[in-house]
KEVOMI-887177 format. One record per residue (C-alpha): residue in three letters; residue number from 1; x, y, z. Coordinates in Angstrom, 3 decimals, decimal comma, always signed. Layout:
N
+------+------+----------+----------+----------+
! resn ! resi !     east !    north !       up !
+------+------+----------+----------+----------+
!  ALA !  NUM !        X !        Y !        Z !
...
+------+------+----------+----------+----------+
END
This chain:
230
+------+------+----------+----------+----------+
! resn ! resi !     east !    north !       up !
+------+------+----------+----------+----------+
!  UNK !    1 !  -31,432 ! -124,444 !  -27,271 !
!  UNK !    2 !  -34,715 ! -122,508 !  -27,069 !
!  UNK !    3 !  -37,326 ! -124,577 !  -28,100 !
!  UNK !    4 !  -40,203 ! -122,485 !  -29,228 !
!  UNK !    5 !  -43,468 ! -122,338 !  -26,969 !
!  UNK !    6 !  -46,087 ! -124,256 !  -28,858 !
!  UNK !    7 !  -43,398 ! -126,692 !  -29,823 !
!  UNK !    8 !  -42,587 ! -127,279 !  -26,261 !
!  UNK !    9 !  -46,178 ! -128,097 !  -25,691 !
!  UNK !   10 !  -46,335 ! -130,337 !  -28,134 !
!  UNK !   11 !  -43,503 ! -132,506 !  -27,513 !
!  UNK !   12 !  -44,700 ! -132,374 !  -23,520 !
!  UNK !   13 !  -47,872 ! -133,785 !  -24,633 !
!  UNK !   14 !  -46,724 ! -136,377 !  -26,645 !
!  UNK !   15 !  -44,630 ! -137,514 !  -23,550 !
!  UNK !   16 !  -47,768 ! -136,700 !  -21,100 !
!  UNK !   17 !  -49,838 ! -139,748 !  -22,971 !
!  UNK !   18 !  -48,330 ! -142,323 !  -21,753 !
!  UNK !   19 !  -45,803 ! -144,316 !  -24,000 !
!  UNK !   20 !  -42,950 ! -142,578 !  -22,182 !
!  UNK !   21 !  -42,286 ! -142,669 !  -18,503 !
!  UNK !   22 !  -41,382 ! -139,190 !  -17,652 !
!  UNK !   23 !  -38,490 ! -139,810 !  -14,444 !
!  UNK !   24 !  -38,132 ! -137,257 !  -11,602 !
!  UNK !   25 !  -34,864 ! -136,937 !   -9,815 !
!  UNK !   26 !  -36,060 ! -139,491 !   -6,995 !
!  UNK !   27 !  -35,933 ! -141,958 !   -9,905 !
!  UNK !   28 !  -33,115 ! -141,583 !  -11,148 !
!  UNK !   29 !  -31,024 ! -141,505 !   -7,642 !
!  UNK !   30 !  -33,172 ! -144,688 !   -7,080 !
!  UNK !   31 !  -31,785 ! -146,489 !   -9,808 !
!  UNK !   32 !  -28,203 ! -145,288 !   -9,183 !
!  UNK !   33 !  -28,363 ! -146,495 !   -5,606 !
!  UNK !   34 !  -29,696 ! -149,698 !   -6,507 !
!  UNK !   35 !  -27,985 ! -150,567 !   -9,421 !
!  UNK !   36 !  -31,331 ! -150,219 !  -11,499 !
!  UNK !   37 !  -30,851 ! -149,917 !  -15,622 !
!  UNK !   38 !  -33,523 ! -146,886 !  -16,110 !
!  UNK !   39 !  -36,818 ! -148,253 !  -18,455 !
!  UNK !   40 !  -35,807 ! -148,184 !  -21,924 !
!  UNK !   41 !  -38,812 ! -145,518 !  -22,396 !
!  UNK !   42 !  -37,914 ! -143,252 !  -19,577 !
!  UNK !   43 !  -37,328 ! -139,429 !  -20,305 !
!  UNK !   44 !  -35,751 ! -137,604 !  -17,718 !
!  UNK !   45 !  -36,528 ! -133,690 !  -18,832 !
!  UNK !   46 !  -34,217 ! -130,872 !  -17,810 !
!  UNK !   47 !  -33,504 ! -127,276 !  -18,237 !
!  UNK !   48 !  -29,755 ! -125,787 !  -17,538 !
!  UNK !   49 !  -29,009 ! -121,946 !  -16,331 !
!  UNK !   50 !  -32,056 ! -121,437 !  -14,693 !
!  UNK !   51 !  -34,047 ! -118,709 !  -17,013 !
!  UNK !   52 !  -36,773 ! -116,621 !  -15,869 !
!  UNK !   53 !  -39,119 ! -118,113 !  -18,645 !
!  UNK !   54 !  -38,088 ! -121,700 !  -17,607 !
!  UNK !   55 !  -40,500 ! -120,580 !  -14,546 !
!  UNK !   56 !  -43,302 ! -117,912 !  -16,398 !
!  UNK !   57 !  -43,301 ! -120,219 !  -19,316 !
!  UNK !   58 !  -42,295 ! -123,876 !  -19,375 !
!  UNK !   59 !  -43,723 ! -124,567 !  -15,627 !
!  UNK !   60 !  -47,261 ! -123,536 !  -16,701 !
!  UNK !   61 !  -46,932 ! -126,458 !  -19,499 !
!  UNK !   62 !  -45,470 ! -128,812 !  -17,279 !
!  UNK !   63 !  -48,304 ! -127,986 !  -14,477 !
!  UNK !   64 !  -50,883 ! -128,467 !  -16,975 !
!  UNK !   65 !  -49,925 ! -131,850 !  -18,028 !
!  UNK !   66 !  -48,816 ! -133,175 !  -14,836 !
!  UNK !   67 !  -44,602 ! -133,617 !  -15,420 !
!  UNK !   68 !  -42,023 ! -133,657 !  -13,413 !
!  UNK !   69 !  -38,380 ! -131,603 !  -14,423 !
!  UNK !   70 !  -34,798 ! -130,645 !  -13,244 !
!  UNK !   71 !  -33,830 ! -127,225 !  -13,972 !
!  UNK !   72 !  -29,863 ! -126,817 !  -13,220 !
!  UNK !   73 !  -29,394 ! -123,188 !  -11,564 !
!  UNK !   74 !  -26,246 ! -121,137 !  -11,254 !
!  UNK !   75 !  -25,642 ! -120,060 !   -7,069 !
!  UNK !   76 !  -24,231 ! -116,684 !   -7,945 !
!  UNK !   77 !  -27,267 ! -115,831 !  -10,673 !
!  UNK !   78 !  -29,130 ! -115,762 !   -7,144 !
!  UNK !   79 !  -26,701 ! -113,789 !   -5,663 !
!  UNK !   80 !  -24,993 ! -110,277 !   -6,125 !
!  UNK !   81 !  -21,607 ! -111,116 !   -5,030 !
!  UNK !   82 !  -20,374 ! -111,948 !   -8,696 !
!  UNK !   83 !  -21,591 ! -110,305 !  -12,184 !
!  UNK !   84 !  -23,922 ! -112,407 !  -14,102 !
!  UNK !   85 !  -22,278 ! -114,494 !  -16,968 !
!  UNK !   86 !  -24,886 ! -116,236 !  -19,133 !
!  UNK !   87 !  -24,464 ! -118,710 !  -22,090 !
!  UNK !   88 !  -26,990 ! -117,331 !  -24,369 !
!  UNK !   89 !  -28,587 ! -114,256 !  -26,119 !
!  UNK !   90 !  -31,685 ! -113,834 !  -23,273 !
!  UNK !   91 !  -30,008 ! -112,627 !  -20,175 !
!  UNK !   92 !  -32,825 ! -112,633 !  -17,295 !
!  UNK !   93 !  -32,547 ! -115,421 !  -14,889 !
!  UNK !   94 !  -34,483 ! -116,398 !  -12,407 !
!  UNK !   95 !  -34,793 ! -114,638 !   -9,431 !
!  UNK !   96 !  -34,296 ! -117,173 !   -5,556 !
!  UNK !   97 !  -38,604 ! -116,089 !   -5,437 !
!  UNK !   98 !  -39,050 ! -118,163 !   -8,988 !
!  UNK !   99 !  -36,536 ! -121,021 !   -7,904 !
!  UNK !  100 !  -39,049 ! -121,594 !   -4,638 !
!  UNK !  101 !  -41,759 ! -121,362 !   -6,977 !
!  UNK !  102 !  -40,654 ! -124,331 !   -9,012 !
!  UNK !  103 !  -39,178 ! -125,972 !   -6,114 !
!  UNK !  104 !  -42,703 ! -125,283 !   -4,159 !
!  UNK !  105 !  -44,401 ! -127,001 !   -7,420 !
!  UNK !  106 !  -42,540 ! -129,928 !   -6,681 !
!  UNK !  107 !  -40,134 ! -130,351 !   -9,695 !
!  UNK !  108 !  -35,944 ! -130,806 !   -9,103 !
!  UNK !  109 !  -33,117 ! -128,371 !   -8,759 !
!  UNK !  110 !  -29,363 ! -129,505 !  -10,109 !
!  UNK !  111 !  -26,898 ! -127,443 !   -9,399 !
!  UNK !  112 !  -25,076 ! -125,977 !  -12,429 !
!  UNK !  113 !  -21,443 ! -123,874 !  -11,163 !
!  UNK !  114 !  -21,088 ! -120,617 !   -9,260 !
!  UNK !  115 !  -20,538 ! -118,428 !  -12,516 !
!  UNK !  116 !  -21,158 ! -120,965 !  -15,340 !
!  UNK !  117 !  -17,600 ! -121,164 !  -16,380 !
!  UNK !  118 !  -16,432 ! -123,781 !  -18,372 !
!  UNK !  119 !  -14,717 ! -126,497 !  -15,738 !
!  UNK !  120 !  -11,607 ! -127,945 !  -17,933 !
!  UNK !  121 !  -10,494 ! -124,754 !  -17,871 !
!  UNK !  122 !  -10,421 ! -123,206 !  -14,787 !
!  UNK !  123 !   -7,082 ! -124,062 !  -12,123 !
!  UNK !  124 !   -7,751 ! -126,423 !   -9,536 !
!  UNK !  125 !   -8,394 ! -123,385 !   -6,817 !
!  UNK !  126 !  -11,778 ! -121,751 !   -9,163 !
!  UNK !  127 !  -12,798 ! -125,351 !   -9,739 !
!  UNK !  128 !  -13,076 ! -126,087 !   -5,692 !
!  UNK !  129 !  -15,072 ! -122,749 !   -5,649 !
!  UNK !  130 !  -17,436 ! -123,611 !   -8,727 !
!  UNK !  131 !  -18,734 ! -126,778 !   -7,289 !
!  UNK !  132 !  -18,103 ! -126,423 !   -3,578 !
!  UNK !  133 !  -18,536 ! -123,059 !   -2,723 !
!  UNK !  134 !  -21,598 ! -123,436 !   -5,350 !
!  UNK !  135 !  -22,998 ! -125,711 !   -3,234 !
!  UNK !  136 !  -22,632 ! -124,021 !   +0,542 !
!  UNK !  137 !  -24,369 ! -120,759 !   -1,558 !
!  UNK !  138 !  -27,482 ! -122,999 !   -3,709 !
!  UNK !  139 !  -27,906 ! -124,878 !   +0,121 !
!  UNK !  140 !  -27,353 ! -121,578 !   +2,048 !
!  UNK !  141 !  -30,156 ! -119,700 !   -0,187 !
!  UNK !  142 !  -32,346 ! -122,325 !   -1,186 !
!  UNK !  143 !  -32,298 ! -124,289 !   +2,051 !
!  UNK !  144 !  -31,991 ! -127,846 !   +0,646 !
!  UNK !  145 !  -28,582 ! -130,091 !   -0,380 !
!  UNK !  146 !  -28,593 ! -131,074 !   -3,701 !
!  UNK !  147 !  -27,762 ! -134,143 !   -5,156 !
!  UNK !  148 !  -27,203 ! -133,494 !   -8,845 !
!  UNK !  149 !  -24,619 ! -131,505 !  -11,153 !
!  UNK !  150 !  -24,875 ! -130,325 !  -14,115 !
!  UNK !  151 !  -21,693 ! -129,441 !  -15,808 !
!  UNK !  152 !  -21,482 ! -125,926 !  -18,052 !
!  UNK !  153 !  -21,113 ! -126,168 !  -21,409 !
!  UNK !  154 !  -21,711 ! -129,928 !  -20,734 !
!  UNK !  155 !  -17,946 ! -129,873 !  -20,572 !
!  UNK !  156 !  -15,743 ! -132,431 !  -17,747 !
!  UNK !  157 !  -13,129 ! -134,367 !  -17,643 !
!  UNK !  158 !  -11,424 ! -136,578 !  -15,336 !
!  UNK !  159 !  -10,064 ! -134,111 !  -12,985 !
!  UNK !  160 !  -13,470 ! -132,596 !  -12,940 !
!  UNK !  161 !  -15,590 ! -135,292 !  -12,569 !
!  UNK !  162 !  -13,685 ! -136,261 !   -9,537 !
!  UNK !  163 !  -14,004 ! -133,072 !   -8,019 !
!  UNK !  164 !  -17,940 ! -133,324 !   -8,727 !
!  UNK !  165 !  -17,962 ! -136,621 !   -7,251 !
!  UNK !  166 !  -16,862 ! -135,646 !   -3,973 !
!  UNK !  167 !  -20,113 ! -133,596 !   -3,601 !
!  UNK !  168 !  -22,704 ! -135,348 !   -5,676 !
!  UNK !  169 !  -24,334 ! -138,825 !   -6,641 !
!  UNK !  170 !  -24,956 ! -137,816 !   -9,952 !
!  UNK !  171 !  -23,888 ! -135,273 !  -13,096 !
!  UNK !  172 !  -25,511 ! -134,584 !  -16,398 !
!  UNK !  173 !  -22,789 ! -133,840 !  -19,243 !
!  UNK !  174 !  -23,611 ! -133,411 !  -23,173 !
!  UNK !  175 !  -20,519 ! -135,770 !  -23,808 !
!  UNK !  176 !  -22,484 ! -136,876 !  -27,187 !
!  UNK !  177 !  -20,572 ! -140,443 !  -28,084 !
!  UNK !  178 !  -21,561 ! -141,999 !  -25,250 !
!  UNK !  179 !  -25,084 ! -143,900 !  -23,847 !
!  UNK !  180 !  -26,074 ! -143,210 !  -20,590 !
!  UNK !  181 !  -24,246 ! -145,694 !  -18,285 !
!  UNK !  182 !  -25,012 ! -146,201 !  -14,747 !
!  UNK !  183 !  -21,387 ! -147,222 !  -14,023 !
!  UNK !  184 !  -20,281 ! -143,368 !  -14,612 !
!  UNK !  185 !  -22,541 ! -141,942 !  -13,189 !
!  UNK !  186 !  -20,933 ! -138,653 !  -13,023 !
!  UNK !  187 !  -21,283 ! -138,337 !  -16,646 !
!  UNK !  188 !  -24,397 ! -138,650 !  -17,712 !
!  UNK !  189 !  -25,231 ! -137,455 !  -21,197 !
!  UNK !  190 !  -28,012 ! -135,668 !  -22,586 !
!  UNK !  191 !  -29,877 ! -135,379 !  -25,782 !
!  UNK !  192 !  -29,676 ! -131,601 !  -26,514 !
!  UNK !  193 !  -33,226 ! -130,392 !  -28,320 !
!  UNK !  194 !  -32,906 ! -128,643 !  -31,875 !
!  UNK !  195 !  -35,742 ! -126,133 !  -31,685 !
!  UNK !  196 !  -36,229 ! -126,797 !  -35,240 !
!  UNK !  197 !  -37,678 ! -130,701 !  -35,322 !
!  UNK !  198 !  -40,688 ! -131,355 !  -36,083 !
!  UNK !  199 !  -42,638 ! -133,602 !  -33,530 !
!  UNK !  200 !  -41,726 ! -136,412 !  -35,706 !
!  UNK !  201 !  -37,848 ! -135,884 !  -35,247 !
!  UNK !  202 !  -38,345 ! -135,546 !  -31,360 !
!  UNK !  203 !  -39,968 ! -138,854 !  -31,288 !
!  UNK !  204 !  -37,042 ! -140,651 !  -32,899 !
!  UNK !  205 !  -34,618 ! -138,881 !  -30,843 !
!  UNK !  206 !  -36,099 ! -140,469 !  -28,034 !
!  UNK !  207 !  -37,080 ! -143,649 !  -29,481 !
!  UNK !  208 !  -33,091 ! -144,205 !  -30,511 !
!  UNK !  209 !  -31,254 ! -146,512 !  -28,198 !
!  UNK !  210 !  -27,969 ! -144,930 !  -28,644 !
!  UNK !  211 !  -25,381 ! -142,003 !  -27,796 !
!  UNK !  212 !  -27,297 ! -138,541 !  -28,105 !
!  UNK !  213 !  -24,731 ! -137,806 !  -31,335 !
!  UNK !  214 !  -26,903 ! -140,833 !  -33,032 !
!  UNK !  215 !  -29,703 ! -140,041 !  -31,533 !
!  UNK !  216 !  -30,007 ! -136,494 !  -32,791 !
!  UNK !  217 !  -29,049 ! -137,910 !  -36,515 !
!  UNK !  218 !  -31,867 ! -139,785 !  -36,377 !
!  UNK !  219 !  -33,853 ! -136,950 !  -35,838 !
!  UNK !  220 !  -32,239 ! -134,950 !  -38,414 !
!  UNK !  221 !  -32,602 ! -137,994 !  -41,073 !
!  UNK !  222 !  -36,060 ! -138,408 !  -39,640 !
!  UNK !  223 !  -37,282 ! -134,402 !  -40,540 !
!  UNK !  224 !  -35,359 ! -134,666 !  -44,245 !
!  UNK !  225 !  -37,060 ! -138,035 !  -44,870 !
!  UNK !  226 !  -40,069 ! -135,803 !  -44,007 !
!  UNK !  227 !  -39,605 ! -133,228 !  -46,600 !
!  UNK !  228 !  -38,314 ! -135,517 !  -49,008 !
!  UNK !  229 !  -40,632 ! -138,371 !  -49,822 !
!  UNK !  230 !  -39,994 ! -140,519 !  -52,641 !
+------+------+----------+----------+----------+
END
């Protein structure tokens, strides 16, 4: 879930030269509204939780090759009403000054849950507060309405996705058996990155038109094929 920094470079390269069209959130709203299918070699790339070093480390990549990104952010990491519950191992977030910053470089903010819990299991009362009351805090402190979710965990159901529907156009889930699907477009998946693939296995992750479970097979397949030649 932490790709390593040269790694990340190279794989935003490879999508920088021009055989993939890299989508910004416009785009993807744009084909929503108009009932567009996406092209079958657009990448739409995002970051979830909203970590300091998506800002001090990934943005100076993304700057330097010219690429658009949605990074999903948390309303109460940018607050103090609530203590900070992250996901992973590094704990410092970004602060609202490093959210502007990305926002001011132009790239997309989702937003991502008051507290990152995990929706299908909170009562129907903490669920109205996680995506509604998220959504009065991200607008109150970043000063713009946002038009994307992105579930924690990657986790929804039905009762969720309804409740994100009443706010937003769109939601990114990892739900990895399906293809992306216009027609639900409150769940969304998303190919999740193993920091371990070579360039090689990123490329046929991307190149597979199919759910992201196949699609990061491939890649595995792709890597052992790699270091097993006949």
């Amino acid at each position: 879930m932490a790709v390593p920094t040269a790694r990340f470079r190279e794989q935003m390269q490879l999508l920088a030269e021009g055989a993939y069209r890299v989508l910004t959130e416009d785009d993807l709203h744009a084909f929503l509204d108009h009932g567009i299918e996406p092209p079958a070699n657009g990448v739409l790339i995002t970051f979830d939780d909203g970590y300091a070093n998506t800002i001090t480390t990934a943005l100076p990549i993304l700057e330097d090759l010219g690429l658009p990104a949605l990074m999903a952010v948390c309303g109460g990491y940018l607050t103090d009403d609530l203590p900070r519950r992250v996901p992973h191992l590094v704990q410092e977030m970004a602060d609202v000054a490093q959210v502007q910053a990305w926002i001011g470089s132009g790239r997309d903010i989702a937003a991502h849950g008051y507290t990152h819990q995990r929706l299908t299991g909170v009562s129907d009362l903490a669920l109205r507060w996680q995506t509604a009351g998220d959504r009065e805090v991200l607008t109150d402190v970043l000063g713009r309405t946002l038009r994307t979710f992105a579930y924690p965990y990657g986790a929804c159901d039905a009762r969720v996705q309804r409740a994100v529907a009443e706010l937003y156009p769109a939601a990114l889930s990892t739900d990895e058996h399906h293809r992306v699907d216009l027609h639900h477009p409150h769940n969304l998946p998303r190919i999740q990155i193993d920091p371990g693939w070579s360039l090689t296995a990123f490329q046929t992750a991307l190149d597979s038109d199919a759910d992201p479970a196949t699609a990061q097979r491939a890649a595995r397949c792709a890597d052992t094929a790699r270091s097993n030649p006949e």
